[in-house]
C-alpha positions in Angstrom: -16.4 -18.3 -22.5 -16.1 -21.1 -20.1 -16.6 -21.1 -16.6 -15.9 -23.4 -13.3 -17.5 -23.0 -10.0 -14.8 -22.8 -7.2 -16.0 -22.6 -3.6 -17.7 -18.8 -3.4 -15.5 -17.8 -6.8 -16.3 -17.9 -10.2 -13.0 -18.9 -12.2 -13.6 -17.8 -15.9 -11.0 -19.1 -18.6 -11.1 -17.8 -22.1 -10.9 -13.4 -21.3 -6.9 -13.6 -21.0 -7.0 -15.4 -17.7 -6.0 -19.1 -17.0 -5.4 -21.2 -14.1 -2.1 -21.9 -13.6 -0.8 -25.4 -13.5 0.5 -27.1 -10.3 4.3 -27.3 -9.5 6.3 -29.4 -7.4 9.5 -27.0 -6.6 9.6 -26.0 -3.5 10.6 -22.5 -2.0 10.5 -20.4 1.7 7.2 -20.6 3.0 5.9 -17.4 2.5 2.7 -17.5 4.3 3.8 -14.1 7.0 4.6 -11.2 6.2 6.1 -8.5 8.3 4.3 -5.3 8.2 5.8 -1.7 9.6 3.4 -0.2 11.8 5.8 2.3 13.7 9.0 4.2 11.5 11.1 6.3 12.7 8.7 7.5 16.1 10.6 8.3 19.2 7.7 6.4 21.3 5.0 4.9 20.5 1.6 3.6 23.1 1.0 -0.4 24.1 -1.3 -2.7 25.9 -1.9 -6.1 25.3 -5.0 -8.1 26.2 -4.3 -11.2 27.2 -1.3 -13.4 28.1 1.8 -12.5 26.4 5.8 -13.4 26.7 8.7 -10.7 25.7 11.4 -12.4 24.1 15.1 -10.9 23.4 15.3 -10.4 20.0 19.0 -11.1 19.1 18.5 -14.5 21.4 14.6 -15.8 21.4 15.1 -16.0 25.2 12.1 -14.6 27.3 12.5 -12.0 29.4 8.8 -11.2 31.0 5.3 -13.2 30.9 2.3 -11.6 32.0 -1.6 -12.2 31.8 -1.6 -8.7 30.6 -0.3 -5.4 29.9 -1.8 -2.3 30.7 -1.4 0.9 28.0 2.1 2.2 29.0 4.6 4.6 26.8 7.2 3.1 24.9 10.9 4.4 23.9 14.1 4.2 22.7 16.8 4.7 25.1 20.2 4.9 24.7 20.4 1.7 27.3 17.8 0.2 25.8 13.7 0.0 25.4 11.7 1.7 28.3 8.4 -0.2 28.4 6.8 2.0 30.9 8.7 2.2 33.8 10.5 -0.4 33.2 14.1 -0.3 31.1 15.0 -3.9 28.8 18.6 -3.7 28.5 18.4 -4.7 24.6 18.7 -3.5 21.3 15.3 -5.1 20.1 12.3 -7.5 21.9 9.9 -9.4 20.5 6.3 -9.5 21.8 4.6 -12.7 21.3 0.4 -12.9 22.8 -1.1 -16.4 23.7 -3.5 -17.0 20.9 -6.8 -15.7 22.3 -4.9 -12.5 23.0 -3.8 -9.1 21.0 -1.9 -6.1 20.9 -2.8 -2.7 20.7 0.0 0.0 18.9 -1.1 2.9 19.1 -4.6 2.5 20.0 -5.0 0.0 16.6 -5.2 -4.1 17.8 -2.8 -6.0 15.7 -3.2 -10.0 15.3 0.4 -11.7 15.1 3.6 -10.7 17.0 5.7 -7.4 17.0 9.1 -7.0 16.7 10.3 -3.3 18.8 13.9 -2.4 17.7 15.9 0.7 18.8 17.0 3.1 16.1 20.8 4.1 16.3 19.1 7.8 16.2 16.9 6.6 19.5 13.8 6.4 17.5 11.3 3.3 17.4 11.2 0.7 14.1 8.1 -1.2 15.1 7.5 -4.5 12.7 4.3 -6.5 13.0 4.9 -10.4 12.0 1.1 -11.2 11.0 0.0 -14.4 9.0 -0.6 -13.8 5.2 -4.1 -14.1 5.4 -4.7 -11.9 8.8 -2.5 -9.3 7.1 -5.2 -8.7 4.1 -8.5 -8.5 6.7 -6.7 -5.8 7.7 -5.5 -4.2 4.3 -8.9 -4.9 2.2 -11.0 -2.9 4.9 -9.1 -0.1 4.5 -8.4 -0.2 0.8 -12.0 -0.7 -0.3 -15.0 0.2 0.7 -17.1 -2.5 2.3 -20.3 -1.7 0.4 -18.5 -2.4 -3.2 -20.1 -5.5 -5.3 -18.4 -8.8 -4.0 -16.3 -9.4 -7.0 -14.9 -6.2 -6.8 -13.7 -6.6 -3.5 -12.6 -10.2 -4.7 -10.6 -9.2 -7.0 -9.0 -6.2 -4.8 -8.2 -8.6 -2.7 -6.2 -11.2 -4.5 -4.3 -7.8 -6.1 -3.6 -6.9 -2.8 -2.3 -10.7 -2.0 -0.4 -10.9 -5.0 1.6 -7.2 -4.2 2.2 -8.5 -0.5 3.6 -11.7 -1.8 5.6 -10.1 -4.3 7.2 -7.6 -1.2 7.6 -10.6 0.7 9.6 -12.6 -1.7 11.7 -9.7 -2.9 12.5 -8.2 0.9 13.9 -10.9 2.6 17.3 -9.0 3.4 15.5 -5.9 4.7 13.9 -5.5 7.9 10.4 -5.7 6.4 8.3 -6.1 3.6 5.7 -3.4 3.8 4.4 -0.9 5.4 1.0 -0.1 7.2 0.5 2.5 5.2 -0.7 4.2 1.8 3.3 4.0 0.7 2.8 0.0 0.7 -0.8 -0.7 1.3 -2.9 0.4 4.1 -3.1 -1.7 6.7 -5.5 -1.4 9.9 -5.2 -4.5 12.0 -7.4 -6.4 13.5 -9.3 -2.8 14.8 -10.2 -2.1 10.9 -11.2 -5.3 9.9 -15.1 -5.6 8.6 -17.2 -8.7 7.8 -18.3 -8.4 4.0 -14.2 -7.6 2.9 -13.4 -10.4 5.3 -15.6 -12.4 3.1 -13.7 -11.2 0.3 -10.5 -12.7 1.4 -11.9 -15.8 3.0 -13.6 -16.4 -0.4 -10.2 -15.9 -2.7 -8.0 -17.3 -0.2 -5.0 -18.4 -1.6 -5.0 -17.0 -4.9 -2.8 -14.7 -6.5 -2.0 -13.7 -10.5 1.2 -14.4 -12.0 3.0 -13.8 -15.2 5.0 -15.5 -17.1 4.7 -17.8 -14.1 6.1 -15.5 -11.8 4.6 -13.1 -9.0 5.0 -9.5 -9.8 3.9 -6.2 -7.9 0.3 -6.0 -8.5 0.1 -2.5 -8.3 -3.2 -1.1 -7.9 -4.8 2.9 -7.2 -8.3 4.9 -6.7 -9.0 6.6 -10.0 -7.0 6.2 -13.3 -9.0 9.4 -14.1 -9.5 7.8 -17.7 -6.3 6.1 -18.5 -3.6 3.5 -16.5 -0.1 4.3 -16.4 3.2 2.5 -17.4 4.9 0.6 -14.0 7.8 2.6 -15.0 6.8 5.6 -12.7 6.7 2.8 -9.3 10.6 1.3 -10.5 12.7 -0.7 -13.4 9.1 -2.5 -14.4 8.3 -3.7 -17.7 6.0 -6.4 -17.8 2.8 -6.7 -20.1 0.3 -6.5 -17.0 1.8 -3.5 -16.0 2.1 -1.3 -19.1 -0.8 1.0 -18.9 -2.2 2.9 -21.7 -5.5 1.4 -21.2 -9.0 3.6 -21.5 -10.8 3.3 -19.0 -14.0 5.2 -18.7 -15.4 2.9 -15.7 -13.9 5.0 -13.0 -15.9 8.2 -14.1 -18.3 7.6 -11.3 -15.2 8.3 -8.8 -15.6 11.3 -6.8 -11.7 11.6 -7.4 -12.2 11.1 -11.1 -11.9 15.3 -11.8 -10.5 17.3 -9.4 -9.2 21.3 -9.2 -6.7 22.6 -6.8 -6.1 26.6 -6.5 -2.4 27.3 -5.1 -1.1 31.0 -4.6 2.3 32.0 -5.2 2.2 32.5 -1.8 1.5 29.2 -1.0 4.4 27.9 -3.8 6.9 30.0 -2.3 6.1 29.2 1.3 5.8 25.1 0.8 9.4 25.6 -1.1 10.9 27.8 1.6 9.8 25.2 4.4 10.8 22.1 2.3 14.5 20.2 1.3 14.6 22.5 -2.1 14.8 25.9 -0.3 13.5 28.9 -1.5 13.6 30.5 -5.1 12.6 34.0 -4.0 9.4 35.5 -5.1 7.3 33.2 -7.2 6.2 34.4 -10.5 5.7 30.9 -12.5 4.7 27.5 -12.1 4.6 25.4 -14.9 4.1 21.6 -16.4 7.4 21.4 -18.5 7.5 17.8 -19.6 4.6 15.0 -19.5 4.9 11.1 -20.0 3.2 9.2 -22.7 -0.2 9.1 -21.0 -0.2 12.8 -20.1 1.1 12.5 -16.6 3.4 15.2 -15.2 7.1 14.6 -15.2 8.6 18.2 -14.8 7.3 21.2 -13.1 9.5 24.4 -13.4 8.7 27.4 -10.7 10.3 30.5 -11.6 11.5 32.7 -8.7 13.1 35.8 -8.3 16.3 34.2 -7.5 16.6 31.1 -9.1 14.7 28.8 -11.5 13.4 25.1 -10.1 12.8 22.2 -11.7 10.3 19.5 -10.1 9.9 16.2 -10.7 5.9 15.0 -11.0 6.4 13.3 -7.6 8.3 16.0 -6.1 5.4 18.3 -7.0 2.8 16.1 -5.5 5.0 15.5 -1.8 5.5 19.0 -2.1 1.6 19.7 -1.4 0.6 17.0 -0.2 -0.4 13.6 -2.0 -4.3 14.2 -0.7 -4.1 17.8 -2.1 -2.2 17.0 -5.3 -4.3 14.0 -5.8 -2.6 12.4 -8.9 0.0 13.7 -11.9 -2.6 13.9 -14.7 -3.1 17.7 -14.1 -2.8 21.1 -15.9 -1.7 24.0 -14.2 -3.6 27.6 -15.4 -2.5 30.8 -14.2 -5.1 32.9 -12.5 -3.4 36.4 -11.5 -1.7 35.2 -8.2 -2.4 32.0 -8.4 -2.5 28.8 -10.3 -5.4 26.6 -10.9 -4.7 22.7 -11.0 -7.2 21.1 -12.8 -6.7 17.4 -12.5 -8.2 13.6 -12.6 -8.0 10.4 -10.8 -6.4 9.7 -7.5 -3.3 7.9 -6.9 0.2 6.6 -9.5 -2.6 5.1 -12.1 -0.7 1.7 -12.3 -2.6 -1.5 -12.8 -5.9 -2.1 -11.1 -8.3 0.7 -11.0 -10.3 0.5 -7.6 -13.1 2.6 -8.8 -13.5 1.1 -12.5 -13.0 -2.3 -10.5 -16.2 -1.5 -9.0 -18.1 -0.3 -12.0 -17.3 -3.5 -13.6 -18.6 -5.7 -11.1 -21.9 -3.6 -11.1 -21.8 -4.5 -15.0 -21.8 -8.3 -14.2 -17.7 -9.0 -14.4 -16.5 -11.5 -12.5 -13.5 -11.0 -10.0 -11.4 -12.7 -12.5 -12.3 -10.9 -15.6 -11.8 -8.1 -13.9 -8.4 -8.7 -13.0 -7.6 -9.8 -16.6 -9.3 -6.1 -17.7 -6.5 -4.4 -15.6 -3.3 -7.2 -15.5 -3.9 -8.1 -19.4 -2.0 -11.7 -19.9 -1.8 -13.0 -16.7 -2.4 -16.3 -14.4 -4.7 -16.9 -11.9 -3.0 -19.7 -9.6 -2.8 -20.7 -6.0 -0.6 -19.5 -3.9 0.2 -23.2 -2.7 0.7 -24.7 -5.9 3.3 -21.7 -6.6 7.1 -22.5 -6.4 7.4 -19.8 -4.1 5.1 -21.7 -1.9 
């Protein structure tokens, strides 16, 4: 094995990782991202410390300048966007701080500019426009505990680079790339950022995997509970990094890595009654009907007085919740009037294991190696010596 000192970083070649070579064509500089922090709300709360200008969105020309803003309400009207007491006779604004300054949505400070754009059903499509780098302070402090080994936080955070580059380049039509949330990856501002996993990203800054040459969705979860899962489950991915089926016992230290839930018929029947599938009458079965090559769930079937209905693995899991129903490697026992889930891991199992990320950085691994462990076969380059750069 060969190895190469790199700033904070250590670069190993010769464990199915290699740095990529340098390339001249030139792309969109992708170095923002815009991030969803408000969907679909019908107000949401801002302040903003320090000088600021609001700009019309559909022109770029400014409409207010201030030194600051105190916290005020703001909605979607069908004249417009009330900011406080005061109505902006537009369709969208554009909120750009001086650059010692920040705003605060919803009581979390965001670095960058926000986009506020009325909804035609008068609710509130908030989109932060943050630089690349700002953008994952914010994301690695929420997606990893601060306390993990370095180069497991290291390697989390050039995953979570590479997936926010790969929504970047492949949203450019749509109205963002990700969301602040666990649907995209979670995302706290400037208010969640912490200094060892903004370390993290300082350190790797700049550099993403690749394969083939080109940047895919690094996907990445809590606990594979034992074993990853194919990228089929997340969309029309087949790509060697992303084909699951890989033991891995390094998670088993994951509080997450066995779980049990205990649901009632009761609790079936009313979670169907109050949900888009509508009722099937009394509840007298629930079971797994169909399972993917690693054991996941695919199919659930509840059988009701008045109708039999067929799940899908997700459907199941939204059903209940996503923090209740904590992955779809689970077994479902009847117990009288209930059913006993006994499952493992947290999350869709795709790609890099968090907790087994962990593990293996206590066991010596270096960020790299770990990320050729989870995304077997692909490149380690720099984001600037990408063509999408």
């Amino acid at each position: 094995m060969t190895a190469c000192r790199t700033r904070n970083l250590w670069f190993v070649v010769g464990v199915g990782l290699s740095l990529g070579a340098p390339t001249t064509r030139a792309q969109p500089n992708p170095e923002w991202i815009r991030v969803a922090v408000v969907r679909q709300d019908a107000q949401a709360d801002l302040q903003i410390h320090g000088r600021f200008t609001i700009r019309a969105l559909h022109t770029g020309d400014p409409i207010q300048e201030g030194r600051r803003l105190p916290p005020v309400v703001v909605k979607a009207l069908p004249e417009g966007i009330a900011v406080g007491e005061a109505v902006l006779p537009f369709f969208g604004v554009r909120i750009e701080p001086a650059s010692d300054s920040t705003i605060s949505l919803n009581g979390r400070r965001l670095r960058g500019a926000v986009e506020i754009v009325r909804q035609n059903n008068l609710t509130l499509l908030v989109v932060n426009h943050v630089a690349l780098e700002d953008y994952l302070r914010g994301v690695l402090s929420k997606e990893a505990p601060d306390y993990w080994p370095d180069e497991a936080l290291r390697a989390i955070a050039i995953a979570a680079r590479t997936y926010a580059l790969s929504q970047r380049l492949s949203k450019a039509s749509a109205d963002y790339d990700v969301t602040g949330d666990v649907m995209s990856q979670d995302y706290g501002g400037k208010t969640g950022e912490k200094a060892n996993t903004t370390r993290a990203v300082k350190a790797t800054r700049g550099w993403i995997v690749t394969y083939q040459g080109r940047v895919f969705p690094t996907f990445y979860h809590s606990t594979c509970g034992g074993l990853t899962e194919h990228a089929r489950v997340m969309g029309p991915f087949d790509l060697q990094p992303l084909r699951g089926g890989m033991a891995c016992t390094f998670c088993s230290a994951s509080p997450f890595y066995r779980w049990q839930r205990r649901l009632t018929r009761a609790d079936v029947g009313w979670a169907l009654r109050n949900s888009p599938h509508g009722s099937v009458g009394a509840v007298s079965d629930v079971q797994v009907t169909r399972r993917d090559d690693t054991g996941r769930v695919e199919q659930v079937t509840v059988t009701g007085s008045q109708r039999v209905l067929r799940l899908t693995g997700i459907d199941a899991r939204a059903l209940f919740g996503f923090d209740r129903i904590r992955s779809l490697a689970f077994s479902i026992t009847p117990l009288g009037e209930a059913f006993l889930l006994d499952g493992r891991g947290w999350g869709h199992g795709v790609g890099l294991c968090q907790w087994g990320t962990a593990e293996l950085a206590r066991r010596g691994f270096s960020a790299p190696e770990i990320l050729a462990v989870y995304y077997p076969g692909c490149t380690l380059v720099q984001l600037k010596d990408h063509p999408s750069w």
